[in-house]
C-alpha positions as CSV (number, residue, x, y, z in Angstrom):
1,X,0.0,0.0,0.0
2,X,1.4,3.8,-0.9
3,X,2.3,5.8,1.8
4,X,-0.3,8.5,0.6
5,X,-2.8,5.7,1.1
6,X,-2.0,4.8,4.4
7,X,-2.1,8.2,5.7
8,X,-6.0,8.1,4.7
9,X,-7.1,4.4,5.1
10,X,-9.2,4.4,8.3
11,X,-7.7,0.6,8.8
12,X,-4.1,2.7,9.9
13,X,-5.7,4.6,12.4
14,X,-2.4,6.4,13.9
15,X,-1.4,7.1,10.1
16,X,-5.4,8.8,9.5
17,X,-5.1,11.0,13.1
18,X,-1.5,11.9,12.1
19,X,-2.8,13.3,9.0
20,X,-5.4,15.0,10.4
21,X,-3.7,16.5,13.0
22,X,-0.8,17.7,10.9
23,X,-3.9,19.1,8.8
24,X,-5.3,20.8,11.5
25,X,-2.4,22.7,12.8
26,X,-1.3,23.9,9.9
27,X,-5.3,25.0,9.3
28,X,-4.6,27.1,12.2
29,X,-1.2,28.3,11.7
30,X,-2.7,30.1,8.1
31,X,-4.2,32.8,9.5
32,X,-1.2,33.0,12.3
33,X,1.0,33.6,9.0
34,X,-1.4,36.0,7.3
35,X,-1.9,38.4,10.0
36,X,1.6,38.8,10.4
37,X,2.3,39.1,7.4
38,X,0.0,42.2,6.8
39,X,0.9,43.4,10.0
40,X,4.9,43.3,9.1
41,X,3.7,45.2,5.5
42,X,1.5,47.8,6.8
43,X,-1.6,45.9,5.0
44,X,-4.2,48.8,4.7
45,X,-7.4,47.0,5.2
46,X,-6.1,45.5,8.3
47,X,-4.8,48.9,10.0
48,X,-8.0,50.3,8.9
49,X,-9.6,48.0,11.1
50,X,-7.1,48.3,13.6
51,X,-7.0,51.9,14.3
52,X,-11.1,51.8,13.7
53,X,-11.1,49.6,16.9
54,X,-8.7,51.3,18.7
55,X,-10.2,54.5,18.1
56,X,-13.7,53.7,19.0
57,X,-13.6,51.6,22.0
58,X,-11.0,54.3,23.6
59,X,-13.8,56.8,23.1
60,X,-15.9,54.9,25.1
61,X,-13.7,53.8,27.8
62,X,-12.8,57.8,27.9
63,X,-16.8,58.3,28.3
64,X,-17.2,55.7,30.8
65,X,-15.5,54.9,33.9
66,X,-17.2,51.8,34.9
67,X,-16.6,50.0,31.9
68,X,-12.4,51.0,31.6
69,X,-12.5,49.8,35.3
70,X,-14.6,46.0,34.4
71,X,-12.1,46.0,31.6
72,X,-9.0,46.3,33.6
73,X,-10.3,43.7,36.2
74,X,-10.4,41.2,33.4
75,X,-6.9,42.3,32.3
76,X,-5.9,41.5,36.0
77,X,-7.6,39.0,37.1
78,X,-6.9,37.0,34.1
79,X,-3.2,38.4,33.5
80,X,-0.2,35.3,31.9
81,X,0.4,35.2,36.1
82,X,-2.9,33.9,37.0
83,X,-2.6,31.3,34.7
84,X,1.1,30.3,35.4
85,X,-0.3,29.8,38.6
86,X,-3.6,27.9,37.7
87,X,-1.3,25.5,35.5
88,X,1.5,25.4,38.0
89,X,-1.5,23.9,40.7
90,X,-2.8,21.5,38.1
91,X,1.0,20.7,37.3
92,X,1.8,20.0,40.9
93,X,-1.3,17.9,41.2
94,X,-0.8,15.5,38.3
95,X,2.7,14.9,39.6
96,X,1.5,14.1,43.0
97,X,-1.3,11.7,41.4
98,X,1.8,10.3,39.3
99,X,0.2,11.3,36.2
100,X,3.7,12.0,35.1
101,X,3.0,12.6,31.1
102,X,0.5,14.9,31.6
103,X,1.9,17.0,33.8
104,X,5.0,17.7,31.5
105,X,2.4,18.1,28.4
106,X,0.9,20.8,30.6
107,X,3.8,22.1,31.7
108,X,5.5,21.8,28.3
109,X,2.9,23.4,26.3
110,X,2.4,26.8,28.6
111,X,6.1,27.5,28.6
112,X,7.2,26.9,24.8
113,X,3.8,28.5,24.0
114,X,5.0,31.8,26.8
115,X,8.1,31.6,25.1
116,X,7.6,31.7,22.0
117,X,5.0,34.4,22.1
118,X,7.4,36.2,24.0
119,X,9.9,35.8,21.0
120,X,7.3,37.1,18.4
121,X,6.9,40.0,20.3
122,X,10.6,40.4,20.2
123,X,11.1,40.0,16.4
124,X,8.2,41.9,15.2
125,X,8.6,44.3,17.4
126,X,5.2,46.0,16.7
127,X,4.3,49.7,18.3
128,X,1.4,49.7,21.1
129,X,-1.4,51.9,20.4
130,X,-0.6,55.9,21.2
131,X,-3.9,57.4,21.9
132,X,-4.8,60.7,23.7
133,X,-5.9,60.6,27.2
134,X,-4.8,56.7,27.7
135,X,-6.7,54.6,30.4
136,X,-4.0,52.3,30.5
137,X,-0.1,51.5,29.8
138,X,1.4,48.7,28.9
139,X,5.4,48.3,28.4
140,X,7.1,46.0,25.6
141,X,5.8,45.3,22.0
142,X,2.2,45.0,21.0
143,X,2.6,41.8,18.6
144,X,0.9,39.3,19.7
145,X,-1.3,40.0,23.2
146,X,0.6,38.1,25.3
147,X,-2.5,38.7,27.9
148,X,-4.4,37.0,25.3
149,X,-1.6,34.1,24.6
150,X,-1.7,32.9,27.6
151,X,-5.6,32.9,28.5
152,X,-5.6,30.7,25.3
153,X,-2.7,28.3,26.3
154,X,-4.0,28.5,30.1
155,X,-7.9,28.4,29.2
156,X,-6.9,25.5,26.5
157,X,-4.9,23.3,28.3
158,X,-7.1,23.3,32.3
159,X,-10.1,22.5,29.4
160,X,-8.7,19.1,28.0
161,X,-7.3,18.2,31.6
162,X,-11.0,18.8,32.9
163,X,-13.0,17.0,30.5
164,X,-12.4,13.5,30.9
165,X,-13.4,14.1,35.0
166,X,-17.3,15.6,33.5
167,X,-20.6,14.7,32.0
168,X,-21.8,16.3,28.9
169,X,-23.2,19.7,30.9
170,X,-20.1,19.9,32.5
171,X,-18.4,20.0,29.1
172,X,-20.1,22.2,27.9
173,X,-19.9,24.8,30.6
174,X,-15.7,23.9,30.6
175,X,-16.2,24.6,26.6
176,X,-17.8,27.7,27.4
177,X,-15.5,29.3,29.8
178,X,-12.3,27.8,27.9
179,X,-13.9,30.1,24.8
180,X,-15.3,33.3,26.5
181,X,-12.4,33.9,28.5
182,X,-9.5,34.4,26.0
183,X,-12.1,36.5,24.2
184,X,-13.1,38.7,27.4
185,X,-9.1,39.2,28.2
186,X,-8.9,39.7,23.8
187,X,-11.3,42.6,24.5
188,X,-10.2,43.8,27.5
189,X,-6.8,44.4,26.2
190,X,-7.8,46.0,22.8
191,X,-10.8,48.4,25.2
192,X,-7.4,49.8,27.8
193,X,-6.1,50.5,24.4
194,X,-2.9,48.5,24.7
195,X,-3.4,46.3,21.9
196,X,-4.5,46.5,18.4
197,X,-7.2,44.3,17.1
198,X,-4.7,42.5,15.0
199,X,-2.6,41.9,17.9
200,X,-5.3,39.7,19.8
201,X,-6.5,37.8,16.8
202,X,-2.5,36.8,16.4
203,X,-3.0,35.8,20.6
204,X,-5.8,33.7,19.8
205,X,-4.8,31.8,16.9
206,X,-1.6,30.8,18.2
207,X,-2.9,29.6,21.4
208,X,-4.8,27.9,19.6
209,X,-2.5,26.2,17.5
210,X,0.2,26.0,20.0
211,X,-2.1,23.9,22.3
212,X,-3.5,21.9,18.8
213,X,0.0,20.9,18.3
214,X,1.1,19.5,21.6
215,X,-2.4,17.7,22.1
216,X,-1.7,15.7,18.3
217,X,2.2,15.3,19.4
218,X,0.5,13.6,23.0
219,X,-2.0,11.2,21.3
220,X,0.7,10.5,18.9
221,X,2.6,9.1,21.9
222,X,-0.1,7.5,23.6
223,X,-0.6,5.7,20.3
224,X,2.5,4.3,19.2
225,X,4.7,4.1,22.3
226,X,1.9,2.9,24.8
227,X,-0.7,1.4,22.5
228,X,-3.6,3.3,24.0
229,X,-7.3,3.6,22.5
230,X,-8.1,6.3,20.3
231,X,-9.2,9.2,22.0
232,X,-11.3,12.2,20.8
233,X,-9.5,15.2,22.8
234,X,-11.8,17.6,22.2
235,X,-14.7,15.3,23.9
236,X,-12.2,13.3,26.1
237,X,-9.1,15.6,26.6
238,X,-5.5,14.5,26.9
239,X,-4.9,11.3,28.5
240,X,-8.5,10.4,29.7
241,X,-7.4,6.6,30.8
242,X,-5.9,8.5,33.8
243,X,-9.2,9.7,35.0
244,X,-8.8,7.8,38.5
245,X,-5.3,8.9,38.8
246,X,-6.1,12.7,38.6
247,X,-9.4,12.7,40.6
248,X,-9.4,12.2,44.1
249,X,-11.6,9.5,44.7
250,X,-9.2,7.3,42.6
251,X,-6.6,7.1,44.7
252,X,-3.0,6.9,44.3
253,X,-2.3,3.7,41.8
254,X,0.3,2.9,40.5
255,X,-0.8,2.7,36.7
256,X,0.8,5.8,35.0
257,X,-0.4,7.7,32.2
């Protein structure tokens, strides 16, 4: 059989989720590439929108108190700290429950995904907004939010942790936070008028794809070297045959993940 045909026929499952995985990534990475692209080239349209946004919701911050202060409690409250925290606790507790591969995906995926946000901001090295009467200051570059980037590594990875230990309500409330959030910080940062629009779309998508990428490099693993089951990580998360090692009525057994 050709190797194109094995990457397709459902009988070579790992060959078929490879695939699709490598498929889906790279989906995600597009618009990654796009955006900074036009942003690295001035793209008119795209500043258009940019400064539009900017303009507009800085105007209304300006006008209204209450709603610059709401936004800068959702910068705080869900600032890259909070979730190196939230992680860092989840981290710690998968260790403890010897859940050893899933703690270093989790730990893995926050800090390349940090980092490497962190070295996008370097490179691009994209001016923040400059805007009269500011409501907020920011220091560094403006490409990508890193605010947002980590809400959507921190939001992403507690969601696939969390939903193999929860019914189908409970996922779809954990689906439902793990979206609105990164959003609510994405809008929060763009309303202080630290960010550009551009800049947060950048945040989310490479969350996004960062997360995407270490999930399909973790069933990869669990396929070939350990010979699990299939698993469908966006009903099931990462890892969900360690459900009774990462919950505490399962108890401390020795079977690792």
């Amino acid at each position: 059989m050709s190797w194109w045909r094995r990457r397709f026929d459902p009988q070579h499952g790992l060959g078929l989720r490879l695939t699709v995985a490598v498929a889906a990534v790279t989906l995600i990475g597009v618009p990654f590439t796009v955006l900074l692209v036009f942003v690295k080239t001035s793209f008119g349209p795209l500043t258009e929108i940019d400064e539009g946004a900017a303009r507009d919701l800085h105007v209304y911050a300006v006008g209204n108190p209450v709603f610059a202060r709401l936004m800068e409690l959702v910068s705080d409250v869900f600032a890259p700290l909070t979730w190196r925290i939230a992680v860092g606790a989840a981290v710690a507790w998968l260790v403890w429950r010897r859940a050893y591969h899933l703690a270093l995906w989790a730990a893995t995926t926050l800090t390349v995904g940090g980092l490497l946000g962190l070295a996008l901001k370097v490179v691009v090295a994209r001016a923040r907004p400059s805007l009269p009467d500011p409501v907020a200051i920011a220091p560094g570059a403006s490409f990508p939010s890193g605010h947002t980037v980590n809400a959507t590594l921190g939001a992403g990875i507690l969601l696939l942790l969390v939903l193999p230990l929860v019914r189908e309500r409970g996922r779809a409330l954990a689906w439902a936070l793990a979206v609105l959030i990164p959003l609510a910080v994405g809008f929060s940062r763009i309303a202080l008028g630290v960010h550009w629009f551009s800049d947060v779309a950048a945040g989310l998508v490479f969350g996004v794809a960062v997360v995407a990428a270490t999930a399909a490099a973790f069933e990869t693993w669990r396929r070939r070297d350990v010979g699990r089951r299939p698993a469908q990580p966006l009903r099931e998360g990462v890892g969900p045959e360690a459900k009774r090692e990462i919950t505490p009525q399962g108890g401390r057994i020795g079977h690792r993940s």
